[in-house]
C-alpha positions as CSV (number, residue, x, y, z in Angstrom):
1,X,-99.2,22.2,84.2
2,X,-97.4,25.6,84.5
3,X,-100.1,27.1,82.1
4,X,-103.2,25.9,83.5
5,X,-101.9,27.1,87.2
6,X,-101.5,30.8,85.5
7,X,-104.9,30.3,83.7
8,X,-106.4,29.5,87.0
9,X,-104.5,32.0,89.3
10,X,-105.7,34.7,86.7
11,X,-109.4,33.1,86.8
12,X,-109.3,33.6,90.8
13,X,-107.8,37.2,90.9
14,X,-110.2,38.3,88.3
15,X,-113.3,36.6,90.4
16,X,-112.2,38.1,93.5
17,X,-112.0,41.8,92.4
18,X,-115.9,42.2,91.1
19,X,-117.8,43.6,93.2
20,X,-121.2,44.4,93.3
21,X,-122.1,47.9,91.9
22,X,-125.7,49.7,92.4
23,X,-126.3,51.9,90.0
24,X,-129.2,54.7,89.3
25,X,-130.2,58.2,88.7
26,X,-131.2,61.5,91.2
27,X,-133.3,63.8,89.3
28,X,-135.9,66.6,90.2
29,X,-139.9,66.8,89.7
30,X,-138.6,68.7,86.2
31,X,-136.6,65.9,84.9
32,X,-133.6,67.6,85.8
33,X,-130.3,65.7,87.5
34,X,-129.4,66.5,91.1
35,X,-126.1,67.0,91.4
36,X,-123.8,66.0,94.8
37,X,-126.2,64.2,96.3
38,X,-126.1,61.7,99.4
39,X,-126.7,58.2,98.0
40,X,-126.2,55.7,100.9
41,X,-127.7,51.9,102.0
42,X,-130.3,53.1,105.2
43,X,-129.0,49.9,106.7
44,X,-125.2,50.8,106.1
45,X,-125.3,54.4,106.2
46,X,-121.2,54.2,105.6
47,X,-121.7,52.5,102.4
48,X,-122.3,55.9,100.5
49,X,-121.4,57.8,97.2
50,X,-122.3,61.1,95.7
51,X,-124.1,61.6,92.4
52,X,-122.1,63.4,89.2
53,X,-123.3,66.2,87.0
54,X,-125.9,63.8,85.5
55,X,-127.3,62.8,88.9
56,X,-125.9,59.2,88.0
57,X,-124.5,57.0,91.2
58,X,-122.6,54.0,91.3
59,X,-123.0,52.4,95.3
60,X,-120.0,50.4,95.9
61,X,-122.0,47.3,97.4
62,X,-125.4,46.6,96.9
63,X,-128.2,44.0,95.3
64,X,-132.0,44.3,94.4
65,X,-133.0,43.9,98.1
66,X,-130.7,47.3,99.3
67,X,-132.8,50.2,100.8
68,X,-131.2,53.6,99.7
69,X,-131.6,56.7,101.8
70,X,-131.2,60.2,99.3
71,X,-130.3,63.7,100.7
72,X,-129.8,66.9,98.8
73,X,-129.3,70.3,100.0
74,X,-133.2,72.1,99.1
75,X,-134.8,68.5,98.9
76,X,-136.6,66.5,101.1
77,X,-134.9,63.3,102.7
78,X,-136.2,60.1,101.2
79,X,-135.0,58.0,104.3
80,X,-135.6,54.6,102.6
81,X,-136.6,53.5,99.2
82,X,-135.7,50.1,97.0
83,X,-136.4,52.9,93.5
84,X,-133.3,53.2,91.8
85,X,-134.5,56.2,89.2
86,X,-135.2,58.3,92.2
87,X,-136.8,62.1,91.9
88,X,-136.8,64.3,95.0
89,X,-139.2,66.6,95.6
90,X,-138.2,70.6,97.1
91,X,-138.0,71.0,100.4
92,X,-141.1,72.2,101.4
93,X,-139.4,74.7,104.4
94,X,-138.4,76.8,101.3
95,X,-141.8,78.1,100.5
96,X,-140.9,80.3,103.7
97,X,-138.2,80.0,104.6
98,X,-135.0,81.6,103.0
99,X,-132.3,79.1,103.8
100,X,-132.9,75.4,105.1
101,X,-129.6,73.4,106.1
102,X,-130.7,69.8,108.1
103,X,-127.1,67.9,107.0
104,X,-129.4,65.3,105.4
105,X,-126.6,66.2,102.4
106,X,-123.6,65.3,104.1
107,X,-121.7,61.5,104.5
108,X,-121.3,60.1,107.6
109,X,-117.8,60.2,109.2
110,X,-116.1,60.9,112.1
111,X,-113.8,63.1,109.5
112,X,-115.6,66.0,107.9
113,X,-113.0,67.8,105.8
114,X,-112.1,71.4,104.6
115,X,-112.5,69.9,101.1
116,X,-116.1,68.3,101.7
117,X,-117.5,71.4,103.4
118,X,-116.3,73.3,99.9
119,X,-118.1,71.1,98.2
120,X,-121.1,70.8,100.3
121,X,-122.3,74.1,100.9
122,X,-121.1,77.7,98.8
123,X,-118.5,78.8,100.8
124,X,-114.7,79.2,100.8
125,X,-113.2,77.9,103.7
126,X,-113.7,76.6,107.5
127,X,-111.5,76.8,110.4
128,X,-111.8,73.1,112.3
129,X,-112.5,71.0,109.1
130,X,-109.8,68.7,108.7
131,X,-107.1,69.8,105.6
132,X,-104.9,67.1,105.4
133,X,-102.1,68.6,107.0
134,X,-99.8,66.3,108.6
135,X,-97.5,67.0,111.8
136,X,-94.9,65.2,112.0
137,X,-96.3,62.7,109.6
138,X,-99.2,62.1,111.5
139,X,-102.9,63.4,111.0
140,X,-103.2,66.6,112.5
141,X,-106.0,66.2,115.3
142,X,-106.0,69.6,116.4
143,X,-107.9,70.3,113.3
144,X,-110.1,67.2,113.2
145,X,-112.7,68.8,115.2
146,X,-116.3,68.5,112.8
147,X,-118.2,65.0,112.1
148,X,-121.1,64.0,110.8
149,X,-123.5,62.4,113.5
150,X,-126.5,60.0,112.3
151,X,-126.8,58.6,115.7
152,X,-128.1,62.0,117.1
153,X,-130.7,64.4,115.2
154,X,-133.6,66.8,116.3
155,X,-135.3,64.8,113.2
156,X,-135.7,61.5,113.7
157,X,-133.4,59.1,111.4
158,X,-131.9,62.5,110.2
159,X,-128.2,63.9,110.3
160,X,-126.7,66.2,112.6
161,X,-122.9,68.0,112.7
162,X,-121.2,67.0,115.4
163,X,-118.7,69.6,116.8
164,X,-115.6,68.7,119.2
165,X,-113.7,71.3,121.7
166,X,-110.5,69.4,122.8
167,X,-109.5,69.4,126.0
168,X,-106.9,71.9,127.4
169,X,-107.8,74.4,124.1
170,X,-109.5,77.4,123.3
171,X,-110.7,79.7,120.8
172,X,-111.4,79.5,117.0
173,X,-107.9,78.2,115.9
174,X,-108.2,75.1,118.2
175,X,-111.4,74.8,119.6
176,X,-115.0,74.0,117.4
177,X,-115.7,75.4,114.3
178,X,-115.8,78.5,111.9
179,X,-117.1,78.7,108.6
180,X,-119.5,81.4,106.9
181,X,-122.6,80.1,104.6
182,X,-123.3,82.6,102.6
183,X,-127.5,83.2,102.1
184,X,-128.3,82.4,98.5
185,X,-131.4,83.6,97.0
186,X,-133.8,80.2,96.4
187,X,-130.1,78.6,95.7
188,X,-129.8,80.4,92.6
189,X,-126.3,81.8,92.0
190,X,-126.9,85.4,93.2
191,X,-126.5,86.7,97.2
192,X,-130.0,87.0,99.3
193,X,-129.1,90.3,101.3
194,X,-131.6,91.5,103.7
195,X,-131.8,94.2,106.8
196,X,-134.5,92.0,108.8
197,X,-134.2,88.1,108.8
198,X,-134.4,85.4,111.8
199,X,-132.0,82.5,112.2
200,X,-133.3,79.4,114.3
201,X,-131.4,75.8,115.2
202,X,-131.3,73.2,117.3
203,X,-128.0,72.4,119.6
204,X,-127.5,69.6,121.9
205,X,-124.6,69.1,124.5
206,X,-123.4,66.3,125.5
207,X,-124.6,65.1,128.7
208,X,-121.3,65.1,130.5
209,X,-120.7,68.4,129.3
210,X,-119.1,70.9,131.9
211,X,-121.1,73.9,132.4
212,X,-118.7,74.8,135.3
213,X,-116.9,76.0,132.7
214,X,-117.1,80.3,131.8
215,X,-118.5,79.7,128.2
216,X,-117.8,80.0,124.9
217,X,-119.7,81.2,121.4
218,X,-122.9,80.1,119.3
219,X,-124.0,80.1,115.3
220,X,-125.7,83.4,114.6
221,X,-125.8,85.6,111.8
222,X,-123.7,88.2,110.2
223,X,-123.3,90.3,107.4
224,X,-121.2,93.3,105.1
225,X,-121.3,95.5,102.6
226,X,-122.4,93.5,99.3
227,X,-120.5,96.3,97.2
228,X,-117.3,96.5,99.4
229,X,-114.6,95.2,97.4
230,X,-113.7,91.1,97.9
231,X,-109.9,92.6,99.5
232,X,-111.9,94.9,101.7
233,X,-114.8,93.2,102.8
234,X,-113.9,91.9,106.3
235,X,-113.3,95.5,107.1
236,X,-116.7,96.5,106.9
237,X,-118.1,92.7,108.0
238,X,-120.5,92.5,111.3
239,X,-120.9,89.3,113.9
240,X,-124.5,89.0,115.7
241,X,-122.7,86.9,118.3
242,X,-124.8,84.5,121.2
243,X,-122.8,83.0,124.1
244,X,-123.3,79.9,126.5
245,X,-122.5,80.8,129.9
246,X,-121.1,79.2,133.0
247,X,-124.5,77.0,134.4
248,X,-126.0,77.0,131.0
249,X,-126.9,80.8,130.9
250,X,-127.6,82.4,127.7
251,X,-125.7,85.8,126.6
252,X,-126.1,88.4,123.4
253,X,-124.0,90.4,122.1
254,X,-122.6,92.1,118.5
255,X,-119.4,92.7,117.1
256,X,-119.0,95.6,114.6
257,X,-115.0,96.5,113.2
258,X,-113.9,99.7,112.9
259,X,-113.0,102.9,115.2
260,X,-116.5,104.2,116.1
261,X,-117.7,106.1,119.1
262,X,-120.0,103.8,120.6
263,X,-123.7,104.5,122.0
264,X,-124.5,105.7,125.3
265,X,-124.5,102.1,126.6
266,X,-122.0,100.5,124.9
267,X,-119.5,98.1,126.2
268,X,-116.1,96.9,125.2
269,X,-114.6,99.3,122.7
270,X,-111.1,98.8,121.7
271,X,-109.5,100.4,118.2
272,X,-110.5,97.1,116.3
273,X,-113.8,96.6,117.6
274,X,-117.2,97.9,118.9
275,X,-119.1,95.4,121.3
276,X,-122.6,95.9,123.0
277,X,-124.4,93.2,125.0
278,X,-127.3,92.6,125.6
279,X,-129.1,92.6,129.2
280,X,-127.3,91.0,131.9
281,X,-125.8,91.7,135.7
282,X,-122.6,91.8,136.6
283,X,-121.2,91.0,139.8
284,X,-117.7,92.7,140.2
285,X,-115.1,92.4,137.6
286,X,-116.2,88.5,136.6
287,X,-117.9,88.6,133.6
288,X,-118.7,84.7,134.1
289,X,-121.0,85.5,137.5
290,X,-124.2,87.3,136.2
291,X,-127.8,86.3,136.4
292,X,-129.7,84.1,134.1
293,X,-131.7,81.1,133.6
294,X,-130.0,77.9,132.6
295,X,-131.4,76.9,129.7
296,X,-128.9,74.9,128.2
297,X,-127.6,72.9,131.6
298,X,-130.5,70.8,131.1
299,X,-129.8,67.4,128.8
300,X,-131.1,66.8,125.4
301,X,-131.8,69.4,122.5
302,X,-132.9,72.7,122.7
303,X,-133.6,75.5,120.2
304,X,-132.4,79.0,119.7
305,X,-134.1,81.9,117.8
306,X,-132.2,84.8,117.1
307,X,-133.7,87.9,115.0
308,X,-131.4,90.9,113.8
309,X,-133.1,94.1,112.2
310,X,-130.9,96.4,110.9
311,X,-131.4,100.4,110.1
312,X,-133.8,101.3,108.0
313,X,-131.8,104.2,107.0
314,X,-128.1,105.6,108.5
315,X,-130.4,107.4,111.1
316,X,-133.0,105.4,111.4
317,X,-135.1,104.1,114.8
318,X,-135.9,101.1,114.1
319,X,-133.0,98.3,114.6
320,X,-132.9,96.1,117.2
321,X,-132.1,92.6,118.0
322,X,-133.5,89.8,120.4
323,X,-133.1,86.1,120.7
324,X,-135.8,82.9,122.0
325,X,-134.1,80.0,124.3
326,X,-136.7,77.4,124.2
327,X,-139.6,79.2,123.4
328,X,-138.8,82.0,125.8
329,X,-138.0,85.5,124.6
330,X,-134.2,85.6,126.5
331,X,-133.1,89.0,125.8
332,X,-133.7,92.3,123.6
333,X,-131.7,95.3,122.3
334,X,-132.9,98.5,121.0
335,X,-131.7,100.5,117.7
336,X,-129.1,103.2,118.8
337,X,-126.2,100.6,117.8
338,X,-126.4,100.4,114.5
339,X,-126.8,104.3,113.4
340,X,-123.1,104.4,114.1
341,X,-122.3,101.5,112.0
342,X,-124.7,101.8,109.0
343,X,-122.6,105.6,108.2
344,X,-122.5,107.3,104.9
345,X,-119.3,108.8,105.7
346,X,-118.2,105.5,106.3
347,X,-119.2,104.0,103.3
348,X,-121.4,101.7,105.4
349,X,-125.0,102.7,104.6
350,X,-125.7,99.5,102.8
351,X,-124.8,97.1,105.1
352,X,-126.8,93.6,105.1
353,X,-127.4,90.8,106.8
354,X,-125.7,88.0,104.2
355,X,-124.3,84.9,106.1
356,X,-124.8,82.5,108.5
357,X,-122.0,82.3,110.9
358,X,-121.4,79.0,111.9
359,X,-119.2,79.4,114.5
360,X,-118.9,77.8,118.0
361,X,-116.2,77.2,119.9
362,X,-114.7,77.7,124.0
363,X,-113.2,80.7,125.3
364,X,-112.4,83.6,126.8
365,X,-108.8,84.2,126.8
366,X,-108.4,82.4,130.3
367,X,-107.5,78.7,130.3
368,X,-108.1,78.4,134.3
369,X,-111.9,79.7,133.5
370,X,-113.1,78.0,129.8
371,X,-110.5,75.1,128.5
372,X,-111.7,71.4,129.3
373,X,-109.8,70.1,132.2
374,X,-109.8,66.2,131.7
375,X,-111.8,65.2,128.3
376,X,-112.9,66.4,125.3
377,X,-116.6,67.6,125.2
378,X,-119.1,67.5,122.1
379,X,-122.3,69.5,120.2
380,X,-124.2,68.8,117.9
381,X,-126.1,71.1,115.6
382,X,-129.1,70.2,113.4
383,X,-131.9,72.3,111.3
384,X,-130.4,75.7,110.7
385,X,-133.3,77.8,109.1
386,X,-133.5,81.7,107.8
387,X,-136.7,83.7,107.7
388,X,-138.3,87.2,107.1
389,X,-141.0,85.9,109.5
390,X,-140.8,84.4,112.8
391,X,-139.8,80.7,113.2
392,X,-140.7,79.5,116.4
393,X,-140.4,75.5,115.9
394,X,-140.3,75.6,120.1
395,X,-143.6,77.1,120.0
396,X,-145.2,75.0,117.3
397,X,-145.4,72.6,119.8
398,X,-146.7,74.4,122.5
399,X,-150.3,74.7,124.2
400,X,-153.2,76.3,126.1
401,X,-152.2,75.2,129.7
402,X,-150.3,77.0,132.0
403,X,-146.7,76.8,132.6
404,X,-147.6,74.9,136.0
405,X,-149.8,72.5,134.4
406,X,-147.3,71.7,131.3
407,X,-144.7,71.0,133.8
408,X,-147.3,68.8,136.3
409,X,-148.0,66.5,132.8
410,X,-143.9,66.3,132.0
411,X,-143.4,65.3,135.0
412,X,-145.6,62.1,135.3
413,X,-144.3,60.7,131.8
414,X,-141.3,58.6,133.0
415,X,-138.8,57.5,132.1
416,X,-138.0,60.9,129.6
417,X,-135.3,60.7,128.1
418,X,-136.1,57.0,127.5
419,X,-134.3,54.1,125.4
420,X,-137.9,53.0,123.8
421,X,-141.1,52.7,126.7
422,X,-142.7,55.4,128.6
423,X,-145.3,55.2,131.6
424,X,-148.3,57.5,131.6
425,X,-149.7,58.8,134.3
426,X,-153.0,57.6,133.4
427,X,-154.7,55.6,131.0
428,X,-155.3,57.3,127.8
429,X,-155.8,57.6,124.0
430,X,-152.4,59.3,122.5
431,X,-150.9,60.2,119.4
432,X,-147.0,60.7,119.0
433,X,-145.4,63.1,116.2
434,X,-141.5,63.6,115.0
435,X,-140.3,67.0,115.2
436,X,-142.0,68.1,112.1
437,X,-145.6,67.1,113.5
438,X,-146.1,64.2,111.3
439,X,-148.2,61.1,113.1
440,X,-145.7,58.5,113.9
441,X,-147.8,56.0,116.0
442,X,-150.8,56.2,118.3
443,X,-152.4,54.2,120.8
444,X,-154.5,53.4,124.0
445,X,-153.1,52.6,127.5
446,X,-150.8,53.4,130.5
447,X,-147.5,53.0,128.0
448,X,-146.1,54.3,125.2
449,X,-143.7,51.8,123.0
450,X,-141.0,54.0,121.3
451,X,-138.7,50.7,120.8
452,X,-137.2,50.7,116.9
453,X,-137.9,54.3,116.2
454,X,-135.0,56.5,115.6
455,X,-133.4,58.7,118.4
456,X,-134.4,62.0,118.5
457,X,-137.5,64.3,119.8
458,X,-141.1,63.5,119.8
459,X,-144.3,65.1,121.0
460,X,-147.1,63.3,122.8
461,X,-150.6,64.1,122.8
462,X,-152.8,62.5,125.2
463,X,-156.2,62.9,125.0
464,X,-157.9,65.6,127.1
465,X,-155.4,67.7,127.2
466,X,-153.9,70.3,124.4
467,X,-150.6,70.0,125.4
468,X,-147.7,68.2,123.4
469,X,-145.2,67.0,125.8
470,X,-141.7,66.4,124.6
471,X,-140.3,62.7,124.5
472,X,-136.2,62.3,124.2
473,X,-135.9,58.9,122.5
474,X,-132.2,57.8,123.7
């Protein structure tokens, strides 16, 4: 009896620990494997794996009825498919663009870690990625502040990164993000340097966000000295910097290192560092009270342009930069900066733009004025794209009418933002497309039935008029 109980209790242990495997291949339209990435059930987005050197996958849990969903860094999303031999085809943004991040690549978590990021995009290190550390032998929190956000995308059923600034904490060390991504050349293993490139995302705040607040910084780009050695590179390293302002306001400036005497109408010298901002109006001593518009007080997602033109040559005329909120050309600055930064005698005459800086994060030094009072507050990026030509993703949506008349039409589609129906102010034939102007669905009527679609932006265009009017799908 003793035996056939062991027999049996061995029979039921062995029963209980197989599990259901899927297995399968990633490859390119060249037969070649695709390496790290995303394989994930659409319906269970946390059952996930990543494929090996070979493109091979193994899912923990799945059958012959599981939908996959496939994302690789420079390929297109396949957001559902039952093909287990899968090939992805290039992301088609790359036949213009330089650099094309939409976090269709990355796991879903509330955890994004140090080690991930490493292994997700070519750089060395991030400051807000979770490392492991313990305090006290608990997780350290403070440094828990990046996630991976399905629930809330620009593209709809796409990824975003979700960004936390802690309450009662400021600056890089404990509040947001840091990390550079360094602009590779078609993703081949060699640096894309360039003196004239544009850089434009998508950010979203969350809705209870306090713009009360003095502000705090954006992505943008930045740059070096390619040929500076790797000990002496930050020396000679440049920020294009953008800042959200008390209200929602919008401000530009740069940071360049070094002891330099600065422009005529430079600000904010000190022996470490030459600021200059761009336009704004200051009233007294308060940098948080200038004019602006507020942009970014208004819910839902909005995008940001930002184009940096560096010296032609050490003396050169023709540097500048300038930055788009929304469509809307926000601010501009002229070329006298960078003469005393690109200097021979400095060994800074080849200085390039090189990096995206993905950094965000509150302050100011003043807690009173920037640090969360009560709560944590969130953003979320999403579709980070570099170009020699101008992006404008805002205006690819745009239209013939006047301002007036584009606002008259937004206003009589309600409710927007929405959970899945909208009310027309008139009975109409309309089409709706996602954010990259594909067709989604169109109709005829007083009502437009968004209910099953993935949260995000769409454009509606109603018949009679050339206008696409944005639709938040909540």
């Amino acid at each position: 009896m003793k035996k056939r109980l062991t027999y049996l209790l061995v029979f039921i242990i062995s029963v209980t620990c197989v599990r259901a495997q899927l297995s399968g291949t990633v490859k390119d339209q060249s037969g070649n494997p695709v390496e790290n990435a995303l394989v994930c059930d659409a319906n269970n987005v946390s059952n996930y794996t990543k494929t090996d050197e070979s493109g091979n996958f193994n899912l923990p849990l799945g059958n012959s009825n599981t939908q996959l969903r496939i994302g690789a860094l420079k390929y297109e999303t396949i957001k559902v498919t039952s093909e287990r031999n899968i090939v992805l085809a290039p992301d088609q943004l790359l036949a213009t663009d330089e650099y094309h991040i939409s976090f269709d690549h990355l796991r879903v978590g509330d955890t994004y870690t140090e080690n991930e990021l490493k292994d997700d995009f070519p750089t060395s290190n991030g400051i807000g990625f979770y490392d492991g550390q313990l305090v006290n032998g608990q997780k350290d929190d403070t440094q828990d502040r990046a996630s991976v956000d399905y629930e809330n995308s620009i593209d709809p059923g796409g990824v975003s990164l979700k960004v936390k600034y802690p309450k009662g904490l400021l600056k890089t060390g404990n509040s947001g993000i840091d990390t550079r991504i360094p602009l590779m050349n078609t993703f081949k293993d060699n640096y894309y340097e360039s003196s004239d490139l544009y850089l434009s995302y998508w950010i979203k705040f969350s809705d209870d966000f306090d713009f009360s607040l003095c502000g705090g910084k954006l992505p943008s780009l930045g740059g070096s000295d390619p040929n500076t050695p790797d000990g002496e590179r930050d020396r000679n390293r440049w920020k294009g910097r953008i800042m959200f302002r008390k209200g929602g306001g919008i401000q530009f400036y740069m940071e360049l290192p070094g002891e330099q005497e600065p422009a005529d109408d430079a600000a904010n010298e000190d022996e470490n560092e030459l600021r200059f901002w761009g336009d704004r109006v200051v009233d007294g001593d308060n940098i948080c009270s200038f004019e602006y518009e507020n942009y970014l007080k208004a819910q839902g997602w909005h995008n940001i342009e930002l184009h940096y033109v560096l010296e032609s040559s050490p003396n050169g005329n023709d540097g500048l930069f300038e930055g788009w909120v929304d469509g809307v050309n926000y601010d501009f600055v002229g070329s006298d900066y960078f003469n005393y930064y690109r200097n021979p005698s400095e060994n800074r005459e080849n200085i390039t733009i090189n990096h995206i800086l993905i950094s965000t994060f509150l302050g100011g030094s003043d807690y009173d004025d920037y640090a969360p009072k009560d709560k944590d507050f969130y953003v979320w990026f999403d579709e980070f794209r570099v170009s020699e030509q101008r992006i404008n993703e805002w205006d690819f949506y745009t239209n013939t009418l006047s301002v007036e008349e584009s606002n008259d039409i937004s206003n009589k589609i309600f409710p927007n933002p929405s959970t899945g129906d909208y009310n027309l102010p008139k009975s109409t034939n309309w089409i709706v497309y996602d954010i990259t102007g594909k067709e989604v669905k169109n109709g005829n009527g007083k009502t437009v039935d968004l209910n099953g679609y993935s949260k995000g932006i769409y454009f509606l265009k109603m018949e009679k008029f050339d206008i696409a009017t944005k639709l938040i799908l909540q």
